[in-house]
C-alpha positions in Angstrom: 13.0 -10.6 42.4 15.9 -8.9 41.9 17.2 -6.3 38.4 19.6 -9.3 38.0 17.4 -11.9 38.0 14.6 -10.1 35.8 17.2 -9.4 33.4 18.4 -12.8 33.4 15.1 -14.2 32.7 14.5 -12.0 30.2 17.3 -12.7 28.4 16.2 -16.3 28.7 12.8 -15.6 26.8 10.8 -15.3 29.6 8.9 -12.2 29.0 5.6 -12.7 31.6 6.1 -10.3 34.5 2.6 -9.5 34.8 2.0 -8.5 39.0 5.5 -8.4 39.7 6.4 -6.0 42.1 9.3 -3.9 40.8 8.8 -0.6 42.8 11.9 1.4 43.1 14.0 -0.7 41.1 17.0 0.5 39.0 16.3 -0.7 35.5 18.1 2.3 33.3 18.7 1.4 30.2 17.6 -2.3 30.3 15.8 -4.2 27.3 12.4 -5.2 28.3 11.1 -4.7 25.3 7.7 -6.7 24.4 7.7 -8.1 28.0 4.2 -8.3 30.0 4.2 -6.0 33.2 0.7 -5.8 33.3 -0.5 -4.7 36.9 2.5 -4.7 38.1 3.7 -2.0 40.6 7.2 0.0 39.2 6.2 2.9 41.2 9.7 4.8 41.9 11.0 2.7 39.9 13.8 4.1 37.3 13.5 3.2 34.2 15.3 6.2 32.1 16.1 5.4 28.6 14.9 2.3 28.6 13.6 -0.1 25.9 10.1 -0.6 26.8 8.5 -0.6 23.0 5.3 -2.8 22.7 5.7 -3.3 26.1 2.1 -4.5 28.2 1.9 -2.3 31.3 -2.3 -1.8 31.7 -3.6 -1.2 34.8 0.5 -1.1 35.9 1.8 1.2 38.4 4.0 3.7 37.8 3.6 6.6 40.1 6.4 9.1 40.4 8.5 6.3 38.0 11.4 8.0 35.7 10.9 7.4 32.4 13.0 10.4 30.6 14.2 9.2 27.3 12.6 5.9 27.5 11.3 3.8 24.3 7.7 3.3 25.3 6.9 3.0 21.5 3.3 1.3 20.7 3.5 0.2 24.5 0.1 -0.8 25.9 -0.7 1.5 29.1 -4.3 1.2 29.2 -5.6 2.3 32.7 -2.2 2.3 33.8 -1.2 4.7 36.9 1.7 7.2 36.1 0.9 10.1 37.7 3.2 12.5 38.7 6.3 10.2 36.5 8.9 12.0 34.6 8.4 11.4 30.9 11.1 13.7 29.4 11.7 13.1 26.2 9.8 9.9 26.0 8.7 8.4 23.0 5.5 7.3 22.8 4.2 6.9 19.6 1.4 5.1 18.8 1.4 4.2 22.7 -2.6 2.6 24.2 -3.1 5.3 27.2 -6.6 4.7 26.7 -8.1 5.9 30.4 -4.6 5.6 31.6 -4.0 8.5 34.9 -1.0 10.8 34.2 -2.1 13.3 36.4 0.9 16.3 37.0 3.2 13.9 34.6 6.5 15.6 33.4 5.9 14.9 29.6 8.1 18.1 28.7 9.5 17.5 25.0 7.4 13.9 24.7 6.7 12.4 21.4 2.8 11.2 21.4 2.4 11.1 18.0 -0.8 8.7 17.0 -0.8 7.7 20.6 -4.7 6.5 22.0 -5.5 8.7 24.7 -9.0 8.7 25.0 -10.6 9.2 28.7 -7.3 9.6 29.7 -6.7 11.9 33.1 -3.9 14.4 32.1 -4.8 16.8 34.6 -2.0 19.6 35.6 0.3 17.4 33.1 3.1 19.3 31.8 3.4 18.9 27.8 5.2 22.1 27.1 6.6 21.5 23.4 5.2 17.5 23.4 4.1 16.2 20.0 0.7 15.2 20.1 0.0 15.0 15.9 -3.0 13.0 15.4 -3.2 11.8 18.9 -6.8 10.6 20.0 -7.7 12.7 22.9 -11.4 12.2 22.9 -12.9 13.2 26.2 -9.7 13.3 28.1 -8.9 15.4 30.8 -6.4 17.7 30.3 -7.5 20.7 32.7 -4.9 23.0 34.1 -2.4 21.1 31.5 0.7 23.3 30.3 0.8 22.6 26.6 2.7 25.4 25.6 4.0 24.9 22.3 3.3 21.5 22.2 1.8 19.8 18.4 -1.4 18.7 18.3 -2.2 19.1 14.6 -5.3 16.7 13.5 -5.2 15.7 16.9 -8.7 14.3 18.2 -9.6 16.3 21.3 -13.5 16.3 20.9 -15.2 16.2 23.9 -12.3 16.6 25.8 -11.6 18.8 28.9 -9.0 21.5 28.8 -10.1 24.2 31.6 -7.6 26.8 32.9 -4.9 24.7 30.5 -2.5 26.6 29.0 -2.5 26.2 25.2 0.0 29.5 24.4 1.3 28.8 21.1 0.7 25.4 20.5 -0.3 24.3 17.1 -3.5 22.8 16.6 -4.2 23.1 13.2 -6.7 21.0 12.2 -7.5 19.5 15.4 -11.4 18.6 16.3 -12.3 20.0 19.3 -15.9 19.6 18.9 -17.9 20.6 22.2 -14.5 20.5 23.7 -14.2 22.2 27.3 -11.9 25.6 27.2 -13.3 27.6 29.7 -10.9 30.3 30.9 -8.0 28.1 28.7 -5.4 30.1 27.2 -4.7 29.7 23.6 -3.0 33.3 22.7 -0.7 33.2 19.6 -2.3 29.8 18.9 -2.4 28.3 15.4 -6.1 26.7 15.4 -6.5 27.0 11.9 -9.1 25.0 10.0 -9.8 23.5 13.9 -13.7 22.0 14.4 -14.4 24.0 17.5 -18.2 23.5 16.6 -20.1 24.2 19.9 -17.0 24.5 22.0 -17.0 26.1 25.7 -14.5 28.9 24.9 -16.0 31.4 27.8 -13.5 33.9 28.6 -10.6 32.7 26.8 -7.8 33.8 26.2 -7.6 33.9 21.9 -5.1 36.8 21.4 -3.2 37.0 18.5 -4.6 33.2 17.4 -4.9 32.0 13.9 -8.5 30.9 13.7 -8.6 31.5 9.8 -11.0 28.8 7.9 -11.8 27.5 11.7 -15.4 26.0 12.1 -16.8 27.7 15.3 -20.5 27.4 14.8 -23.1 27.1 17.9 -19.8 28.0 19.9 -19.4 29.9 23.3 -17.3 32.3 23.3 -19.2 35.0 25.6 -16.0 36.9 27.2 -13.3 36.0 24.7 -10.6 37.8 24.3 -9.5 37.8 20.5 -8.0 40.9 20.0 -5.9 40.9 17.1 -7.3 37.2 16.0 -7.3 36.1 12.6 -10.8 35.0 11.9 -10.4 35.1 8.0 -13.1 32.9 6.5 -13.8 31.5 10.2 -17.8 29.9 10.6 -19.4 31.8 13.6 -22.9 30.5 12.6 -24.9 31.1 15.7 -21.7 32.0 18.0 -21.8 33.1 21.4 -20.2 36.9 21.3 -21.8 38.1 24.0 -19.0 40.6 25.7 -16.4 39.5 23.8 -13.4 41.7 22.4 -12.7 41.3 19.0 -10.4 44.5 18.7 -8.7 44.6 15.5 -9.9 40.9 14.9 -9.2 40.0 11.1 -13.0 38.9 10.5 -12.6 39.3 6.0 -14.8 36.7 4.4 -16.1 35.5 8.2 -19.6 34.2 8.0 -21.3 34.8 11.5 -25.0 35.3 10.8 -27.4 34.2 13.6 -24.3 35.1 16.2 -24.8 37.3 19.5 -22.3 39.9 19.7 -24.7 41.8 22.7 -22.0 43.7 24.5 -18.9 42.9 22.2 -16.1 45.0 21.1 -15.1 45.3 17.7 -13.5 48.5 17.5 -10.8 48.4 14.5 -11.8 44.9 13.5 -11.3 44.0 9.8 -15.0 43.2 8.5 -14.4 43.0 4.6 -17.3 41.4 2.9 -19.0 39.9 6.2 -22.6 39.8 6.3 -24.6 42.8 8.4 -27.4 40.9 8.8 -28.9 38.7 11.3 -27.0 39.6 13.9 -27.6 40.3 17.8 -25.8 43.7 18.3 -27.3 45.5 21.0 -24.5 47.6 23.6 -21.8 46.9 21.0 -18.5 49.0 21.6 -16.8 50.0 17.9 -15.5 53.3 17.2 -14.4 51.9 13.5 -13.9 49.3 11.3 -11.7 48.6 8.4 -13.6 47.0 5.0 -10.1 47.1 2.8 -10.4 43.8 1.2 -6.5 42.9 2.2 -7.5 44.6 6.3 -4.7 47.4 5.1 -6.7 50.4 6.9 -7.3 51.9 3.3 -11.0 52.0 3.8 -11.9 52.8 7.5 -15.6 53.5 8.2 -15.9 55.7 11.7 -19.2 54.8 13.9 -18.9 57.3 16.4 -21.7 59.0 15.7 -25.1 59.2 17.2 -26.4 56.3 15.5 -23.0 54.3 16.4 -22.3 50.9 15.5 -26.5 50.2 15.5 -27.5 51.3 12.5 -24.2 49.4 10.5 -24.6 46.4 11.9 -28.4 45.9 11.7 -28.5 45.9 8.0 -31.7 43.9 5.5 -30.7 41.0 3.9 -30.0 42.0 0.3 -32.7 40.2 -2.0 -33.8 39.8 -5.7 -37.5 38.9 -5.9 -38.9 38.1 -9.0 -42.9 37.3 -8.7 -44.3 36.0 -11.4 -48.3 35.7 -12.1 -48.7 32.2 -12.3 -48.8 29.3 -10.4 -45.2 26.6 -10.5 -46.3 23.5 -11.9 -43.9 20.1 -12.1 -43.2 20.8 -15.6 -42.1 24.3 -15.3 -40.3 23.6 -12.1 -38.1 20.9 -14.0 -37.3 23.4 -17.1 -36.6 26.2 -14.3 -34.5 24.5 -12.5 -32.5 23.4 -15.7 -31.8 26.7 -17.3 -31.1 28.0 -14.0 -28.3 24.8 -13.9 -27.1 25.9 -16.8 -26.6 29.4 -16.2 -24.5 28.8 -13.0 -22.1 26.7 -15.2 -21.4 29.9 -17.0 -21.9 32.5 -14.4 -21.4 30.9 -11.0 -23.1 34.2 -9.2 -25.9 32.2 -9.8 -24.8 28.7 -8.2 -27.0 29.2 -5.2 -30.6 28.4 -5.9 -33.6 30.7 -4.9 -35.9 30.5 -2.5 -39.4 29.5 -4.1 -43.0 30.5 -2.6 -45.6 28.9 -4.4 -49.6 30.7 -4.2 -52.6 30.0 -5.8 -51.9 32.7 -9.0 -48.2 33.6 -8.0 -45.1 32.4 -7.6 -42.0 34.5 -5.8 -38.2 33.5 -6.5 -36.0 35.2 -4.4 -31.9 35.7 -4.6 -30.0 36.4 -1.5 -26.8 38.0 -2.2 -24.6 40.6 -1.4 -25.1 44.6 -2.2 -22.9 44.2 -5.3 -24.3 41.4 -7.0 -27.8 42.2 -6.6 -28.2 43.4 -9.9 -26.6 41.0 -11.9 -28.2 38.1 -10.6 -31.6 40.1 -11.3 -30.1 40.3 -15.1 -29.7 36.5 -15.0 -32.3 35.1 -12.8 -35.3 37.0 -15.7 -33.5 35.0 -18.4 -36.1 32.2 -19.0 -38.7 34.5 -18.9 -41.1 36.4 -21.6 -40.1 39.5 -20.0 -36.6 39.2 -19.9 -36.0 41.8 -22.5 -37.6 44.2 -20.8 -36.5 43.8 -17.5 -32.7 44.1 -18.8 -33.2 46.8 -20.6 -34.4 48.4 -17.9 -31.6 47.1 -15.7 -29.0 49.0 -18.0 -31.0 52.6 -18.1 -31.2 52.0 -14.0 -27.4 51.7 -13.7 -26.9 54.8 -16.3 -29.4 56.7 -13.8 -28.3 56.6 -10.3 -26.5 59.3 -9.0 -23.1 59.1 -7.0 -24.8 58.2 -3.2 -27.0 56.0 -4.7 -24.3 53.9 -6.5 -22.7 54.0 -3.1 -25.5 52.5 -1.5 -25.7 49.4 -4.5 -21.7 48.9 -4.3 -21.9 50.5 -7.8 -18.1 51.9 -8.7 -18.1 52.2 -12.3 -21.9 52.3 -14.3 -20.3 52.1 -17.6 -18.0 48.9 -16.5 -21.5 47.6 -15.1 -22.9 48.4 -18.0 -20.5 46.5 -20.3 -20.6 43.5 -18.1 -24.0 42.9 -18.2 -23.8 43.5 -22.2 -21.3 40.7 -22.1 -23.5 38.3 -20.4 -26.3 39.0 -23.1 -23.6 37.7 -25.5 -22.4 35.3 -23.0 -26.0 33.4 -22.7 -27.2 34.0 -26.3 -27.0 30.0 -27.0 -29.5 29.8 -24.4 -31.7 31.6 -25.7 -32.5 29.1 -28.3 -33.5 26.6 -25.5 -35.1 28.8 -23.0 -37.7 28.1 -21.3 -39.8 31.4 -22.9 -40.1 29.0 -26.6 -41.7 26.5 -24.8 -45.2 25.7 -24.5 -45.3 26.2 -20.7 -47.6 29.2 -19.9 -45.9 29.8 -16.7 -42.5 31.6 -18.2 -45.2 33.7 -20.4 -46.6 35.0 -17.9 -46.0 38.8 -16.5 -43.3 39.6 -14.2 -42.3 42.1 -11.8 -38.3 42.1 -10.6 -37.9 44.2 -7.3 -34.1 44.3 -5.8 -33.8 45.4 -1.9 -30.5 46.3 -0.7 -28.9 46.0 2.6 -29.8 49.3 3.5 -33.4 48.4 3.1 -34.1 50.4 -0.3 -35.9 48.8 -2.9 -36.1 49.5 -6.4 -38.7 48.0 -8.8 -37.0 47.2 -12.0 -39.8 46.2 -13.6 -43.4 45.6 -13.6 -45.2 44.0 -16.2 -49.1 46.4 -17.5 -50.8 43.2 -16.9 -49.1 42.4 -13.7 -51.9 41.1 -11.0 -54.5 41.9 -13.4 -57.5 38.8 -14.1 -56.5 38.5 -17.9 -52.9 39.2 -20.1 -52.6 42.1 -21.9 -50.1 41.9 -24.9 -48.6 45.6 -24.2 -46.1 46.0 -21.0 -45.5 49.0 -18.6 -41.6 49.5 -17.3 -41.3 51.3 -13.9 -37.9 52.6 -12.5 
């Protein structure tokens, strides 16, 4: 069978060519568009620019075919064989590539937009600049695959297998790469923003320069990383893999990275505004200084070049409110707890995450996790249904009119009077409350005595207050302050 006569025929209505052999044919241009070519062999064959939309070629072959500028639009190439074929330009949009080989293809410029190419073997492919948005890539290979530039935003590529490919520039913006394979990839300058890289293999990769801001990387590896100069602005490191990695003048503001490993990882210069010192691996770290200016502008550097170095800065306590009351939680005072607390948060939303609750025999300990700043607002407000919430705020006031310069420092206290005024405002602000608290009920637990102790991340504790008949058998109706 001849060009001629396959044209002919098609032009005739027949469209079955399934196992026609078709190998280096001329068909440039032609119109074979719907027509079945499935297992067929076209390897060689030439088939620039032509209309091949909706076209069936599964399990076809089409080794070292040419295919630049061809219409391969919502063509069916499952398992079909086109390695090393010259795609140029090619439109494949919503093409079936499902476990299809394009091993060292030329798909330079390619449009693969919503095309299913799961299991597919992409392997040393060349997609420099290729459109890929919201292609299915699940578990496909695409190791040692130029995709410089190319699009792949909320492309699916979980699973899949992109070692030693270079990713240079290429936007994947909102891609899932969950557990994908990156080892040694390279993805400098990259735009992975709001990308699911959740347990991800990104040993030693290449991440200079890359937008990772609002990125989910928890559980991932990236021991050996290189992400100098990486924004990682409100990026989930939860129980990342640091271990050696350089972070230099990574933007980190608003990161949340507790349970990481950063053992042997450099972080000289990186921007660490309002990221968590706690819980954190951190032993040989390299960092000279950091920057804590909210907007990363150098404008509050912190040097650790001193004898303590990095150690003592990054192996802060987790800041806490504890408030311990002497009674047992029942049901009932559970419920009204957990409502007033509800209905605080709707006011003051410092207070929308709920404490941690340890219920003994004659106590009962609440305690607020929260940052150095907030510490003592949130005690202000989590006292409220309480007998001795007076007393415990008033104390909260003289202890903010008391400390002395360092000592603000060390609470994130700038202004005592503003402090001050802002707690004076929530009194007004929570005054309906009051009416309903929990403190006019009949419940026995919120009239029992109290004792409100706030530990910063520095590890220094302050009791704010202590109720006289605190731990003792029986109530007593006068109360004892401590500061």
């Amino acid at each position: 069978m001849n060009v001629t006569e396959i044209l002919k025929k098609y032009a005739a209505g027949v469209k079955d060519f399934s196992g026609a052999n078709l190998a280096e044919m001329n068909l440039t241009s032609a119109n074979l568009s719907g027509a079945d070519l499935s297992e067929a062999n076209l390897s060689v064959a030439n088939l620039s620019g032509a209309n091949l939309s909706r076209t069936n070629f599964s399990r076809a072959r089409l080794n070292v075919a040419r295919l630049s500028g061809a219409n391969l639009s919502n063509a069916k190439l499952t398992q079909a064989n086109i390695n090393l074929a010259n795609l140029i330009r090619a439109d494949l949009r919503g093409a079936e590539l499902t476990q299809a080989a394009l091993i060292r293809a030329e798909l330079i410029r390619a449009d693969l937009s919503g095309a299913r190419l799961q299991e597919a073997n992409l392997s040393g492919a060349d997609l420099r600049e290729a459109t890929l948005r919201q292609a299915q890539l699940s578990r496909a290979n695409l190791s040692e695959a130029n995709l410089r530039g190319a699009i792949l935003t909320e492309a699916i590529l979980e699973g899949a297998n992109l070692h030693a490919s270079d990713s240079s520039r290429t936007d994947l913006s909102g891609s899932n790469l969950r557990g994908a394979e990156l080892k040694q990839a390279t993805l400098s300058q990259a735009n992975l923003s709001g990308a699911d890289l959740r347990g991800a293999n990104l040993r030693w990769t290449d991440l200079s320069g890359a937008n990772l801001s609002w990125a989910n990387l928890s559980e991932a590896k990236l021991s050996g990383a290189n992400l100098t100069g990486a924004d990682l602005t409100n990026a989930n490191l939860l129980n990342a893999s640091l271990v050696y990695a350089d972070l230099t003048q990574a933007r980190l503001i608003h990161a949340d990275w507790i349970g990481a490993d950063l053992t042997g990882a450099t972080l000289t210069g990186a921007k660490l505004h309002a990221v968590s010192r706690v819980g954190l691996k951190t032993q040989g770290i390299v960092c000279e200084w950091i920057d804590l200016s909210p907007e990363g502008d150098r404008s509050e550097i912190v040097h650790l070049d001193t004898d303590e170095g990095p150690q003592s800065f990054f192996n802060e306590t987790l800041p806490t409110v504890r408030i311990i009351i002497d009674a047992a939680l029942d049901i009932a005072a559970n419920l009204a707890l957990i409502s007033t607390y509800h209905q605080l948060a709707q006011l003051y939303p410092i207070l929308n995450q709920a404490p941690n609750i340890e219920v003994g025999v004659r106590k009962t300990m609440l305690t607020f996790t929260a940052s150095n700043a907030e510490l003592l607002k949130i005690a202000y407000l989590g006292i409220v249904p309480f007998k001795d919430a007076a007393a415990t705020q008033k104390n909260l006031i003289t202890l903010v009119n008391r400390l002395q310069t360092p000592e603000l420092r060390a609470w994130e206290i700038q202004d005592p009077r503003q402090t001050q005024e802002l707690m004076t405002a929530i009194d007004r602000g929570i005054e309906p409350l009051k009416k309903t608290s929990p403190v006019n009920s009949q419940l026995n637990f919120f009239q029992a005595p109290t004792q409100t102790i706030v530990t910063n991340s520095s590890n220094q504790s302050l009791t704010v207050y202590c109720h006289s008949a605190f731990g003792k058998p029986s109530i007593q109706s006068s109360s004892d302050s401590i500061i």
